[in-house]
N, C-alpha and C positions, 0 to 999 in steps of 0.2 A: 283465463278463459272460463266460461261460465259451463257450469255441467250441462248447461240445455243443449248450448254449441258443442261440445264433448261428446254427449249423446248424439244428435242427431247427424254429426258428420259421421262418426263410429258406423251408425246403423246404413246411412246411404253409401257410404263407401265402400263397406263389410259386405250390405248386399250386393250389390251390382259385382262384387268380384266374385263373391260366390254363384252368386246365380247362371253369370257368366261361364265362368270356369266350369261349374255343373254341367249346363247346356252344352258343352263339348264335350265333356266325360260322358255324359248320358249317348251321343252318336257316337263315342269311339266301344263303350260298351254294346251297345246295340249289335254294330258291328260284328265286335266277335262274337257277340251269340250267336248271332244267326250264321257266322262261321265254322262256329262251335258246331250247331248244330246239325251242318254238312258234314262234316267229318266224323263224329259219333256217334253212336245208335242213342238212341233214346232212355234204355236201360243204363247207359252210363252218366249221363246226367240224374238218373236216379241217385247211382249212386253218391253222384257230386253233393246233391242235397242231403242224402244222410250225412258224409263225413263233414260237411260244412257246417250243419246242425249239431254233430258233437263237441267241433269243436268251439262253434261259439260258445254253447253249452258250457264246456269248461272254461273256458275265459271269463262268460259274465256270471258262473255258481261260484267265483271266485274273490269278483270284483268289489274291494274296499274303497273303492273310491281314489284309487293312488292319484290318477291325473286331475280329479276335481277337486283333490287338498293342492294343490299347488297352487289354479288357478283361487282358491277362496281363503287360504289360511297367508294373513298380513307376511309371512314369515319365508312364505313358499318360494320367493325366489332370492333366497340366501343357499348358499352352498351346502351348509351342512341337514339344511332340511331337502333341497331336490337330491340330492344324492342319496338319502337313506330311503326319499320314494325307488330311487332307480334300484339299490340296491334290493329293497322288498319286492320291486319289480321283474330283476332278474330272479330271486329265487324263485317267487312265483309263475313264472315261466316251465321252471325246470321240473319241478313240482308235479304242474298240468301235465306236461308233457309224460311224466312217469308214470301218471294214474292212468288217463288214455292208454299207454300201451300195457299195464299191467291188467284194464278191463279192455280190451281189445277183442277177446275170444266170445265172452258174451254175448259182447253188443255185435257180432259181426253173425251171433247166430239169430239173435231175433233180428236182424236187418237184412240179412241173406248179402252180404260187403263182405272181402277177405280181409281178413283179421290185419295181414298187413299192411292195408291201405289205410286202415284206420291209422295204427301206429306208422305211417309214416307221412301222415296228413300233422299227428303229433308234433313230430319236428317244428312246424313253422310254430308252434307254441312257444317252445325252448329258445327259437331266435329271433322272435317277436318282443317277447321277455326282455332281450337285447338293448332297448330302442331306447333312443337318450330320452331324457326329460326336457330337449329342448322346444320339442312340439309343445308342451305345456306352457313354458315362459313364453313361446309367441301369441300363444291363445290366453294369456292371461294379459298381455300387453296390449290386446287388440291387433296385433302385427297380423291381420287377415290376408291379406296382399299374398303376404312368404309364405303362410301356412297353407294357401289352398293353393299357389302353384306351384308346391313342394309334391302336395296328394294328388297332386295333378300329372306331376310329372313322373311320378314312381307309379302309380297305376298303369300309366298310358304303356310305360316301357314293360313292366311286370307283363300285361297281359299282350304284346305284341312278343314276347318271350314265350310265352303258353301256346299260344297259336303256332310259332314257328315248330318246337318239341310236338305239338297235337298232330301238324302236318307230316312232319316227322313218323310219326309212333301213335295213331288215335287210338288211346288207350285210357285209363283212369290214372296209370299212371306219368303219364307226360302232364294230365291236369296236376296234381299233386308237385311235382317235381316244378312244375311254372309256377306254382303255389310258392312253395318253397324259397326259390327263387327272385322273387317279386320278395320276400320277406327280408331275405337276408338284401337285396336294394335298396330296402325301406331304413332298415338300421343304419347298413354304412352311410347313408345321403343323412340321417337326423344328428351324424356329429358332426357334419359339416352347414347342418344350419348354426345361426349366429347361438353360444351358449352350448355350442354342442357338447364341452366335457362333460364327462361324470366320471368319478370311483368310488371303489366300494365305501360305505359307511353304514354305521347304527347308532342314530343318536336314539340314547332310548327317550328321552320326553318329548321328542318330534316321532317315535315310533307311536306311544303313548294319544297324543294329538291326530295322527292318521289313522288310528283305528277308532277312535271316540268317534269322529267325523263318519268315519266309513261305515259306521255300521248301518246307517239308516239305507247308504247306498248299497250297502252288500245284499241287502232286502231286497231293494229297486230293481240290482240288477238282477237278480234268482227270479224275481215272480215278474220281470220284464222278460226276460229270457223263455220263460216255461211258458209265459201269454202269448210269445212270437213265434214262439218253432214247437209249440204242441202240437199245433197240424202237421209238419213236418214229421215229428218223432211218431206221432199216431198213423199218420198214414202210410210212414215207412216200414211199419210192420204188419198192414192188415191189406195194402193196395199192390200190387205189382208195382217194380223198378220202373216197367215202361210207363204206366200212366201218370209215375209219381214225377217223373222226367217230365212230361208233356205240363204237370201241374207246376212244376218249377220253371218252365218257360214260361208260362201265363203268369206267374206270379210275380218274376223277377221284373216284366214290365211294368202290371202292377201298381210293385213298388217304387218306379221312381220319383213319384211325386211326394212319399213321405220319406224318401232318404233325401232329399234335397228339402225339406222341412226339417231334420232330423240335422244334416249340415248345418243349416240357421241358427239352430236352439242351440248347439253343442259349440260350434265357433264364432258364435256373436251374440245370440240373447243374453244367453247362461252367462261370461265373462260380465258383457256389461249390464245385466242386474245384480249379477254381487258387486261389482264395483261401484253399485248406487246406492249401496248400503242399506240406509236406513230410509230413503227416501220416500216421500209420502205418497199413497198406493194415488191418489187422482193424479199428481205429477207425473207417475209412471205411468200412467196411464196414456197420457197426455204423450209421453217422449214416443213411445213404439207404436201407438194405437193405429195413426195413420198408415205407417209403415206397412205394418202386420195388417192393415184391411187392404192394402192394394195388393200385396202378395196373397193374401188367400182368394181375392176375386180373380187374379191373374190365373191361380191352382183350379178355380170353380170352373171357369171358362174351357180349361184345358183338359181336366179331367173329366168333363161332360161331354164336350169333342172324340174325346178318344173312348169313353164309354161308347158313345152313337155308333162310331165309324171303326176302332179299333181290331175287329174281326177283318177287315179288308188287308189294313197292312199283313196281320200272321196269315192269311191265307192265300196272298202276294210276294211274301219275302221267304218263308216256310216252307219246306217241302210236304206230301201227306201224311208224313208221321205224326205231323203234331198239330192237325187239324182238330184236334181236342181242345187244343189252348184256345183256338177264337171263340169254341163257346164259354170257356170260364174268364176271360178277360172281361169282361163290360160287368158280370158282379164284381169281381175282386178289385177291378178301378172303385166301384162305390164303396166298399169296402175300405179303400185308402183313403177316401173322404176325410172318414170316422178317424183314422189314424194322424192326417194332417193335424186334423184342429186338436188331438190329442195331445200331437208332438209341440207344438206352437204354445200350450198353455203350459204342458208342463216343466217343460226348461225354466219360463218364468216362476211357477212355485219353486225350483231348485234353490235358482238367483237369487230368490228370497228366503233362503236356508229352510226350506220348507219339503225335505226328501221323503218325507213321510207320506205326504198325499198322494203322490206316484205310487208308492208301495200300495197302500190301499186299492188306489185303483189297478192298478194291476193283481190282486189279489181276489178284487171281485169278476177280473176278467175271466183271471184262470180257472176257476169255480166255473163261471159257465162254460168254461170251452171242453174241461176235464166230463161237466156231466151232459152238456148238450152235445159234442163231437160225435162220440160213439154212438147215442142212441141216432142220429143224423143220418150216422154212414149205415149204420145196419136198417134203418126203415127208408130213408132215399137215395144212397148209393152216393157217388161224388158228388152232385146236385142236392142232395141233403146235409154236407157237411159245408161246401162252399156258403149257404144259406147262413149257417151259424157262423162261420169265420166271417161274412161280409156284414154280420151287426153286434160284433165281441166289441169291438171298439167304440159304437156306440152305447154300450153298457159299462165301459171304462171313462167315457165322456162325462154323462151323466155324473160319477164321480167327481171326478177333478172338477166341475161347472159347480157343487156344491161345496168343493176346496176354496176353489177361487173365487165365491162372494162370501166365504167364512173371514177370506184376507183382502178382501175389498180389489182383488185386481182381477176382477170378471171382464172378459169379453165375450157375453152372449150375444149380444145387441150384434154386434159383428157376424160371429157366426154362424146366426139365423140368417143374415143378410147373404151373405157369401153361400151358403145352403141352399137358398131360393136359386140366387142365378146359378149354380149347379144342376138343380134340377130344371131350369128354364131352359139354360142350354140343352139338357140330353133331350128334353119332351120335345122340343122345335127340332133340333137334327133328326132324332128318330120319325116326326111326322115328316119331316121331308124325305125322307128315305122309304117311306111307307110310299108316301104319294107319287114317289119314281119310280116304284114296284122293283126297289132294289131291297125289299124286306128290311128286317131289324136286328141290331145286334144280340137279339134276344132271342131269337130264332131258335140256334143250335141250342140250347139249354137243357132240350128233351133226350137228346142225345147223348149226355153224360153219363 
């Protein structure tokens, strides 16, 4: 079979089940939000976003790359090399976990969070650490299908777990403990996908090989990390718990248009462009190109829609606490724009063993967000920092677009194209919302 047929089934098949499977995870998610957010105040989604921010935090200030040497090193699904990832895996786990509770008191006092929510948000570090290396062999086999209704179905159950404990006890800690819980599901369910063993091992010239590799990714993922959740860490120590809550419901919607971009890149681009090797950047161009323009017109469409009209739903499904969110949702949707096309180019430089230009760009992200955030929040208040977080990504674009016709697999052409009908879509819905004297999503704005 010829790699064009190889690729292109790969890609139509990989999406449609993602995309799929997403589009239900995105309503079962929704769901408990706005569950979520009947049952606790406001202030404690505050705090949900600080401790969730630590702990990404230390997962990705840590991250060598363990699961993308599997998927990219010719070797990775031989025994002796997935098992000395699991093994650096597990320690690395335990590690996190110890440093989090040993810096618990700190960060609990510039965050105004009990020190032991932190350290016990820790735990799911230590049994996440756990999780076999079989997710990687399916992600490196292309076995799309198992892997996303594996994350499909451990999500769904995890957080129908948190809801019941939340109904329970709505407290920070029933989130936590559904945290937890959903983690230690996650492990037991990835030894019973196909490959599931692992035991301990160190081989040192595959230990030797995972960190050569990892180091460009340990970069990627520090100054990906600090470019994602620097709003978060900044504003969880200069903004109140409660408004920071209300900014975390606006922004978890959001994001779902670049975590379902974010899904693509990491279980289907990423795999099959290192498995295309060497192949010549117009070929490649040629395999995904079409692909990647109908999914980002489908995101333009979508996320211009919901920019125009998206205040209706939170201020329909929402109670008045978090009537803050509908005015910060229609920037922070354009704002995901900038991060779609972000996510969609740079998995391709990855594929192409190229982790260094992600770093870069993120490097020039965080530069601006470290020195435009604050002066933002002190001269315009929420509304002044929203402004600068809805065009950081656009100045990490700009990067990567100068990566990618260094290595000849540019898609500008595209996503100027897909740009336009974004902005086509929001100007036409918002004039018809003018013209029906149902105002603009852009209204509340002044109000932040």
């Amino acid at each position: 079979m010829s790699t064009l047929t190889i690729s292109r089934g790969a890609i139509l098949s990989g999406s449609a089940w993602i995309i799929g499977i997403y589009g239900v995870s995105v309503i079962v998610r929704f769901a408990s939000n706005v569950l979520l957010s009947r049952l606790v105040a406001p202030e404690i989604f505050g705090m949900v976003v600080v401790i969730l921010a630590i702990r990404m935090g230390a997962e990705l200030l840590s991250d060598v790359g363990l699961g993308q040497n599997v998927v990219t090193n010719p070797r990775g699904d031989q025994p002796a090399f997935y098992n000395t990832v699991w093994t650096l895996q597990v320690l690395r786990g335990l590690l996190l976990c110890g440093l989090c509770c040993a810096f618990a008191g700190p960060l609990a006092e510039l965050y105004g969070v009990p020190a032991a929510a932190i350290q016990f948000g820790a735990l799911t570090l230590a049994v996440l650490g756990m999780t076999s290396t079989s997710q990687f062999l399916l992600q490196k086999r292309l076995r799309v299908q198992t892997l996303t209704l594996f994350d499909f179905f451990q999500d769904t159950i995890g957080t129908a777990l948190m809801l019941l404990l939340v109904y329970w006890s709505p407290t920070i800690w029933s989130i936590l403990l559904g945290n937890l819980l959903s983690a230690l599901l996650r492990v037991g369910g990835s030894f019973l996908l196909p490959e599931g063993g692992n035991r301990p091992m160190l081989d040192r010239r595959h230990v030797g090989e995972i960190f050569s590799f990892g180091k460009w990714i340990f970069l990627w993922s520090m100054l990906g990390f600090f470019s994602l959740n620097f709003d978060r860490l900044y504003l969880g120590s200069v903004a109140p718990l409660a408004l920071l809550g209300i900014y975390g419901i606006a922004r978890t919607m959001a994001e779902l248009p670049a975590l379902l971009a974010g899904r693509l890149g990491h279980s289907l681009v990423f795999p099959l462009v290192s498995a295309a090797g060497e192949m010549p950047p117009a070929r490649l161009r040629r395999e995904i190109g079409s692909i990647r323009l109908c999914f980002l017109l489908a995101a333009a469409v979508g996320i211009g829609a919901a920019a125009a009209g998206g205040d209706f739903a939170i201020r329909a499904i929402y109670d008045t606490r978090y009537a803050l969110a509908a005015a910060m949702l229609p920037l922070l949707l354009l704002g995901t724009w900038a991060t779609v096309l972000c996510t969609t180019n740079e998995y391709v430089l990855i594929g192409r063993g190229k982790p260094q230009y992600g770093t870069a760009a993120s490097s020039v992200k965080l530069a601006y967000l470290v020195i435009g955030l604050p002066l933002a929040f002190t001269a315009g208040g929420m509304l002044g920092a929203i402004l600068i977080l809805v065009t950081a990504d656009a100045v990490r674009y700009a990067v990567l677009l100068v990566a990618q016709v260094r290595t000849r697999v540019s898609f500008g052409a595209q996503d100027l194209l897909a740009t336009a009908v974004l902005l086509a879509t929001l100007l036409m819905l918002t004039a018809l919302r003018a013209g029906l004297s149902l105002g603009t999503a852009f209204d509340g704005l002044w109000h932040l």
